[in-house]
KOLMARKE-650490 format. One record per residue: x, y, z of N, C-alpha, C in turn; residue in three letters. Coordinates in pm, whole numbers, padded with zeros to 5 digits, always signed. Layout:
BEGIN
XYZXYZXYZAla ...
***
This chain:
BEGIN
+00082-00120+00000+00000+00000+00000+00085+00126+00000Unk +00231+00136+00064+00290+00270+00070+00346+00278-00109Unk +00358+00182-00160+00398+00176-00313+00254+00276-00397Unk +00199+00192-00365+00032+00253-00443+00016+00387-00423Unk +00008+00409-00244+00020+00544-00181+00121+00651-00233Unk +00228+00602-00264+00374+00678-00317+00323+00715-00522Unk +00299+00644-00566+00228+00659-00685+00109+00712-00720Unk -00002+00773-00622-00094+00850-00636-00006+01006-00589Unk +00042+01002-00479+00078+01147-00440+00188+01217-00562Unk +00259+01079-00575+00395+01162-00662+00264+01214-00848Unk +00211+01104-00882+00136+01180-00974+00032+01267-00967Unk -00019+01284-00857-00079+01391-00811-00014+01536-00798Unk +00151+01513-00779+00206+01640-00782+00280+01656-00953Unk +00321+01519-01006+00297+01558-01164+00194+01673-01214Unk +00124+01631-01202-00027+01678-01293-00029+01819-01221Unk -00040+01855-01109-00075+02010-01006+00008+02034-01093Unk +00185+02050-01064+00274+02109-01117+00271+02118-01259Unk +00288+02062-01319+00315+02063-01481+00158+02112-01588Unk +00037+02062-01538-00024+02098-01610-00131+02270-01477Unk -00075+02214-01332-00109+02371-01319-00033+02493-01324Unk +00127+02414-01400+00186+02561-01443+00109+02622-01593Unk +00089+02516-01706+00033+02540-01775-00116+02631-01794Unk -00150+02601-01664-00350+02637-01635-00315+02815-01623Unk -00211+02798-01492-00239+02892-01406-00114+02992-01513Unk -00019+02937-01525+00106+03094-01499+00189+03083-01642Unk +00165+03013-01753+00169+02994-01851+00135+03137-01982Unk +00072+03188-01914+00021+03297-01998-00004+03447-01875Unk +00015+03393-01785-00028+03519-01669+00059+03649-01760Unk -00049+03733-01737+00000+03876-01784+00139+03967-01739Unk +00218+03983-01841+00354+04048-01816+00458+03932-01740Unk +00395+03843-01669+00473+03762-01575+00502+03596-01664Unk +00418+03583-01719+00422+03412-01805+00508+03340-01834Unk +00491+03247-01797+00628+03110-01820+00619+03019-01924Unk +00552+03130-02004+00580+03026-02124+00572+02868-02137Unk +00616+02860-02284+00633+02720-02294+00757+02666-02230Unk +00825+02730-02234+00995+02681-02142+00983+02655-02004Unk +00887+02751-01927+00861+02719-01821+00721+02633-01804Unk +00643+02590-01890+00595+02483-01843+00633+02352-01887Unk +00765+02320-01962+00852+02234-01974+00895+02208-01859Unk +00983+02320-01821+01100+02285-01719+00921+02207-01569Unk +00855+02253-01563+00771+02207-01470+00748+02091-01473Unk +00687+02054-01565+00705+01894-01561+00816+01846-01565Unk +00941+01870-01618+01031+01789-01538+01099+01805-01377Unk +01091+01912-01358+01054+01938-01216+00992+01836-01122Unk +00889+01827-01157+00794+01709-01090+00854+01597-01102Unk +00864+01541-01219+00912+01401-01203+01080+01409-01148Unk +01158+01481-01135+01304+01488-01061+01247+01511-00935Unk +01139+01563-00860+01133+01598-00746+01093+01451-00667Unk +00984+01424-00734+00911+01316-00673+00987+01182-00702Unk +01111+01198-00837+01202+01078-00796+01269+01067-00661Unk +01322+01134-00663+01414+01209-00539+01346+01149-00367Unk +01223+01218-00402+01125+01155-00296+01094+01024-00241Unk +00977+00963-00368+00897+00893-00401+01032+00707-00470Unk +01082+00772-00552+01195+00665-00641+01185+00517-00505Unk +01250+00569-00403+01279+00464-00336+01175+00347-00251Unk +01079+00437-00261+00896+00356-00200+00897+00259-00367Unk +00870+00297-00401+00778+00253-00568+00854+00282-00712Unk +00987+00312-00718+01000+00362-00798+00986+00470-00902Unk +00898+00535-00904+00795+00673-00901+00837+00628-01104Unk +00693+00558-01071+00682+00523-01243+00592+00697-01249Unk +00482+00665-01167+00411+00839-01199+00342+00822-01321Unk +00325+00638-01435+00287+00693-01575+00259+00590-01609Unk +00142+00533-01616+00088+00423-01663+00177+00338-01776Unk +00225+00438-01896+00271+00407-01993+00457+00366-01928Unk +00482+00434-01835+00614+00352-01774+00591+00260-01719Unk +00504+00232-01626+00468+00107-01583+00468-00038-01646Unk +00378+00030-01748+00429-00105-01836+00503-00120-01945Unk +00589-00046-01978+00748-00022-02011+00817-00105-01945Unk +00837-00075-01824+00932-00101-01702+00902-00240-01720Unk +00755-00310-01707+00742-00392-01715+00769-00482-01841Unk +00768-00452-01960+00800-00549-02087+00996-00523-02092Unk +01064-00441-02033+01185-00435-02021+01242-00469-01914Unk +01158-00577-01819+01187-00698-01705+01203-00671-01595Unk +01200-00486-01594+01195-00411-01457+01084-00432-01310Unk +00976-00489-01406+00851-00438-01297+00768-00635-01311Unk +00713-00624-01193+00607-00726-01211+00485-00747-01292Unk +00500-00809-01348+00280-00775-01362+00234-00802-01270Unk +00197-00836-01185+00148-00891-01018+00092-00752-00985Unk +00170-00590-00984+00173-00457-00984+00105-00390-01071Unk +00132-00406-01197+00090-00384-01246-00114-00261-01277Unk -00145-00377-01241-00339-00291-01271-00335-00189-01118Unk -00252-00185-00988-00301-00105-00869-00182+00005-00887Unk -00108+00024-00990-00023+00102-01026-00061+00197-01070Unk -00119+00142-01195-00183+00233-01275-00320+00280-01238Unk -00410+00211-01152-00501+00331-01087-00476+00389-01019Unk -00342+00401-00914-00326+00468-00832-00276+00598-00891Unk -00203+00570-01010-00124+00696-01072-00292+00793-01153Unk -00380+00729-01168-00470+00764-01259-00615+00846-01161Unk -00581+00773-00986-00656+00850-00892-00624+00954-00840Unk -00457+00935-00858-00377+01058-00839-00372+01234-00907Unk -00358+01130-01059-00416+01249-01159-00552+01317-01118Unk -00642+01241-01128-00770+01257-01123-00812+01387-00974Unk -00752+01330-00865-00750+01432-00762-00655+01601-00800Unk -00538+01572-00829-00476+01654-00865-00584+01762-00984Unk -00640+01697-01087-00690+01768-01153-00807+01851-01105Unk -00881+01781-01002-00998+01826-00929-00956+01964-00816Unk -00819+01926-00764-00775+02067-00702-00770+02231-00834Unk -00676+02141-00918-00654+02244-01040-00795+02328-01034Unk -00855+02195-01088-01018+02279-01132-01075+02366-01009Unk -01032+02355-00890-01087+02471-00777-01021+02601-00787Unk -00888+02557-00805-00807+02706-00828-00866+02780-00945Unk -00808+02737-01070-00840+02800-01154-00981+02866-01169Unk -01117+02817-01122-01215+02853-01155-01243+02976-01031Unk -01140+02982-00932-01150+03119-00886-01107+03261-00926Unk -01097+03207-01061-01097+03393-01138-01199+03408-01206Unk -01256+03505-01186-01312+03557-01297-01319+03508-01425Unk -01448+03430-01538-01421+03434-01652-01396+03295-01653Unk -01350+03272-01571-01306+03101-01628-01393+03001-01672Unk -01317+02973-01784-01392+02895-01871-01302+02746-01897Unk -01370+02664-01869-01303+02485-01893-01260+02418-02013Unk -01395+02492-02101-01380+02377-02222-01291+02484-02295Unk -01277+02632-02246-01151+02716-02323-01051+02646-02334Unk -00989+02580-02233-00869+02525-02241-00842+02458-02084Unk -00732+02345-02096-00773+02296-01943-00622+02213-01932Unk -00517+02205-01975-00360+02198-02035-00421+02037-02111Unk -00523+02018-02155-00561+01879-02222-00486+01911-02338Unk -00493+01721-02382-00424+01665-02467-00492+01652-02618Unk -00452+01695-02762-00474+01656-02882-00487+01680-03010Unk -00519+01654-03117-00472+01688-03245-00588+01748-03331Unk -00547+01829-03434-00645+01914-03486-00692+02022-03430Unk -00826+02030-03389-00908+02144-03291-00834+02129-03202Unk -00790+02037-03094-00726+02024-03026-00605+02032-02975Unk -00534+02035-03098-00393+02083-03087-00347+02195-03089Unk -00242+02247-03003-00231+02412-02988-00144+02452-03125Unk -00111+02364-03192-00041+02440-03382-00132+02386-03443Unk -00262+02330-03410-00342+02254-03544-00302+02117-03599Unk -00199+02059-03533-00168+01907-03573-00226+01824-03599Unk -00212+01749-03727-00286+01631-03760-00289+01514-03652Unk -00386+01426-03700-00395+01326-03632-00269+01262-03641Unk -00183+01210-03763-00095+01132-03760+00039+01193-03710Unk +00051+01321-03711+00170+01390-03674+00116+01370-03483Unk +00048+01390-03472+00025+01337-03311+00060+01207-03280Unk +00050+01110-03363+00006+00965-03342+00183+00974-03306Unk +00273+01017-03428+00398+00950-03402+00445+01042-03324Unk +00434+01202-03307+00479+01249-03173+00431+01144-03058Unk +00372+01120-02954+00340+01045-02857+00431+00928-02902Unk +00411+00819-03004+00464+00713-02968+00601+00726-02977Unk +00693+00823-03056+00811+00810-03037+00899+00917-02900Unk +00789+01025-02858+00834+01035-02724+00841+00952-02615Unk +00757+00912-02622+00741+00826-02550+00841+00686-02492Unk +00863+00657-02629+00990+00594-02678+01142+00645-02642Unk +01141+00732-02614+01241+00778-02653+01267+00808-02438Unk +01131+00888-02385+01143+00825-02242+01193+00753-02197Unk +01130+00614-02226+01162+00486-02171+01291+00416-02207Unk +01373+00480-02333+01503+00448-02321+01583+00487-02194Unk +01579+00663-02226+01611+00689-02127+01636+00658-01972Unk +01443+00611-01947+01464+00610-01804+01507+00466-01755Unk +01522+00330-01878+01582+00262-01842+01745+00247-01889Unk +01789+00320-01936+01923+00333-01907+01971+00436-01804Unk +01912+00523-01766+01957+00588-01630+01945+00503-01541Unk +01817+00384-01498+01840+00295-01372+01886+00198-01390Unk +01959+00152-01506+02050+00029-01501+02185+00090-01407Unk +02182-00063-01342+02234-00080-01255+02402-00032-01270Unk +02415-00019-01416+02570+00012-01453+02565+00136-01496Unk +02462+00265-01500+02444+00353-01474+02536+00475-01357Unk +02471+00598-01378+02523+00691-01264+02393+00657-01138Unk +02306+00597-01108+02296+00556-01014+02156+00686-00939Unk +02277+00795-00812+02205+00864-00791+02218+01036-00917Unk +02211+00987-00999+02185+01112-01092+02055+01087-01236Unk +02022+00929-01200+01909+00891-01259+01782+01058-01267Unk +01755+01013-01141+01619+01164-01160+01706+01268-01226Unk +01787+01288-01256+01795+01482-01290+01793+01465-01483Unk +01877+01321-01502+01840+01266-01644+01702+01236-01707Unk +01623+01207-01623+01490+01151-01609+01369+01299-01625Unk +01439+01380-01534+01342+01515-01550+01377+01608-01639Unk +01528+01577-01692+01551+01660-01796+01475+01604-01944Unk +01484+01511-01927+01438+01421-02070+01322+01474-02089Unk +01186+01461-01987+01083+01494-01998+01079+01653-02046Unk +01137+01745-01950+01159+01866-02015+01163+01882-02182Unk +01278+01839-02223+01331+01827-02358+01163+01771-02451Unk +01112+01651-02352+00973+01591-02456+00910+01755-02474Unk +00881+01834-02372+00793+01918-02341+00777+02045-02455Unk +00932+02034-02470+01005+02165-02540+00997+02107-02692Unk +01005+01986-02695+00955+01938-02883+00839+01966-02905Unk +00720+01907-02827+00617+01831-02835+00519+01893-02777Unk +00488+01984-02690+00361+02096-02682+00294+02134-02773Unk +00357+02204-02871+00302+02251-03011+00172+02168-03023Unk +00282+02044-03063+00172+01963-03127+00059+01867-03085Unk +00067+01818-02943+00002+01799-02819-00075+01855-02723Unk -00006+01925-02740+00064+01944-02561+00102+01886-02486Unk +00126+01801-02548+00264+01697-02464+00162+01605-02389Unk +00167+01500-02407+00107+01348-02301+00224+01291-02259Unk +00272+01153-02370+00352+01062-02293+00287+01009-02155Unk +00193+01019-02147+00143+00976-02041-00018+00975-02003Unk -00066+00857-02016-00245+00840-01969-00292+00924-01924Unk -00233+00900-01735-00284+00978-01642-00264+01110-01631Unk -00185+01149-01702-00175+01301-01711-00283+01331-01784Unk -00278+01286-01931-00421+01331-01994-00547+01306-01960Unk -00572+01178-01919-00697+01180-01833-00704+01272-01715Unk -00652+01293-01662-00671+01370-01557-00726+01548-01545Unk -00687+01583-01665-00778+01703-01703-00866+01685-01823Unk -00888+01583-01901-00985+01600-01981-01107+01551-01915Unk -01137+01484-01784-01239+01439-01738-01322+01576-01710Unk -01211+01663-01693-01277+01788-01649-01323+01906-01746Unk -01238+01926-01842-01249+01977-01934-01402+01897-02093Unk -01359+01780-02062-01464+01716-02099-01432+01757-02245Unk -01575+01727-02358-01598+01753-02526-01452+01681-02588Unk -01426+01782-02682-01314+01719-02751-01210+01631-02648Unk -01186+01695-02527-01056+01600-02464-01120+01502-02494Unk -01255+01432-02418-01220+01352-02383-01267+01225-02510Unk -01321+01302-02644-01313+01255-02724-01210+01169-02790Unk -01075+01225-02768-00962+01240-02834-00854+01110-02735Unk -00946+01118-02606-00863+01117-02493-00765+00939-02527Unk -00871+00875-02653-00767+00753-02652-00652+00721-02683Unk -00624+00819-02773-00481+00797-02830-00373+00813-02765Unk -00438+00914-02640-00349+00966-02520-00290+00836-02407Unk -00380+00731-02463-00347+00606-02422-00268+00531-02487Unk -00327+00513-02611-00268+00379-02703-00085+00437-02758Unk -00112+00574-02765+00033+00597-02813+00140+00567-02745Unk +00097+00656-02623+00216+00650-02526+00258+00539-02457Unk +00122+00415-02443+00164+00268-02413+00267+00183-02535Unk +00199+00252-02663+00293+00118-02773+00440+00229-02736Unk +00433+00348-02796+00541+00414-02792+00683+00339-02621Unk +00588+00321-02500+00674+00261-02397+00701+00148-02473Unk +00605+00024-02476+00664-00099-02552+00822-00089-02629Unk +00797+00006-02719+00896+00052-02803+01029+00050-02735Unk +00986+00151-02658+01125+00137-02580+01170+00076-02493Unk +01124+00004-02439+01198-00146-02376+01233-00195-02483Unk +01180-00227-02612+01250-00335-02681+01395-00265-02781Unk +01346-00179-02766+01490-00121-02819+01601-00079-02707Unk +01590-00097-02557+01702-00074-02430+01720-00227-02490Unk +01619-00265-02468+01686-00459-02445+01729-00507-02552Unk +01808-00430-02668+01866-00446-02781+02005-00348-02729Unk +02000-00268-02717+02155-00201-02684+02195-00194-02574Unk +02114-00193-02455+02146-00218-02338+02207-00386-02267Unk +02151-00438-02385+02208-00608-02346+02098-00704-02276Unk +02000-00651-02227+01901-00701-02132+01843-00680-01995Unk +01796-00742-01951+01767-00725-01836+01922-00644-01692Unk +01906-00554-01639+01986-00481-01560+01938-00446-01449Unk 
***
């Protein structure tokens, strides 16, 4: 239970941070953090809550790492299904705070915008469906190399998280445009439940990508990495 417990809070502070830098201070007048700064936020989160969280549960924080971790020999399936709701109850709360803040200004409007995930109407450059499809799966991909060659064991060890939150950053700083960045379920579910219409129309791909895209990358660590570590 402190594993499960450690995987709702740490993605609970994913989602606040990264998509309530996006909600809240992303555009705030004269003061805004941009897209750079709601990059650097989400990786923020996930370096913080490694740091934290890493040693309870590993701080997958992402459905789509979860079972990454898992097809690249890291994780159990046994874990597996209370992982990923916990990361997905986590979101889900996290997003429900968001939605209190934000709707204490003036004007606020949900289905305006809500840091949700997707392509076309949905996308903040107008991105096609398929230019979405392979953004997600090859970020995604490209994650899970990462975060399993930072925790192999023949790795730098304790400098895993700062590799791990930079990476995500870097996804953030490609891949907003055309997203707004997922790589991750529970992140996108977690404000389109709220935001609702198109999110949550859209909201599957926010699944299927970023899961094959993990697949991906286990099978390509466990090709240059040598295997299991």
């Amino acid at each position: 239970m402190r594993k499960y417990g450690a995987e709702f809070f740490g993605t609970f502070w994913l989602v606040l941070g990264g998509c309530g830098s996006a909600v809240l201070a992303a555009a705030f007048p004269g003061l805004g953090i941009g897209l750079l700064g709601v990059s650097l936020a989400f990786g923020l989160t996930v370096l913080t809550m490694a740091y934290a969280v890493g040693h309870i549960s590993g701080c997958h924080l992402n459905p789509a790492v979860t079972l990454g971790l898992w097809a690249g020999g890291r994780f159990s399936y046994k874990n597996i299904v209370p992982y990923v709701l916990a990361q997905v109850l986590g979101g889900i709360a996290a997003g429900a705070v968001l939605y209190l803040i934000a709707s204490g200004k003036p004007g606020f409007d949900v289905a305006a915008g809500f840091a949700s995930n997707g392509w076309g109407a949905g996308s903040p450059g107008g991105y096609s469906f398929l230019a979405a499809l392979v953004t997600e799966v090859v970020m995604t991909m490209m994650f899970l190399v990462v975060i399993l060659g930072a925790t192999d064991k023949r790795g730098h060890g304790a400098l895993a998280p700062v590799a791990i939150g930079l990476c995500l950053t870097l996804i953030h700083l490609i891949s907003i445009p055309v997203t707004n960045t997922s790589v991750n379920p529970a992140r996108s579910t977690a404000v389109a439940v709220f935001q609702g219409g198109l999110a949550l129309e859209q909201l599957w791909l926010f699944w299927v990508a970023p899961i094959i895209g993990a697949m991906l990358g286990a099978v390509v660590y466990r090709f240059i990495g040598g295997g299991r570590k």
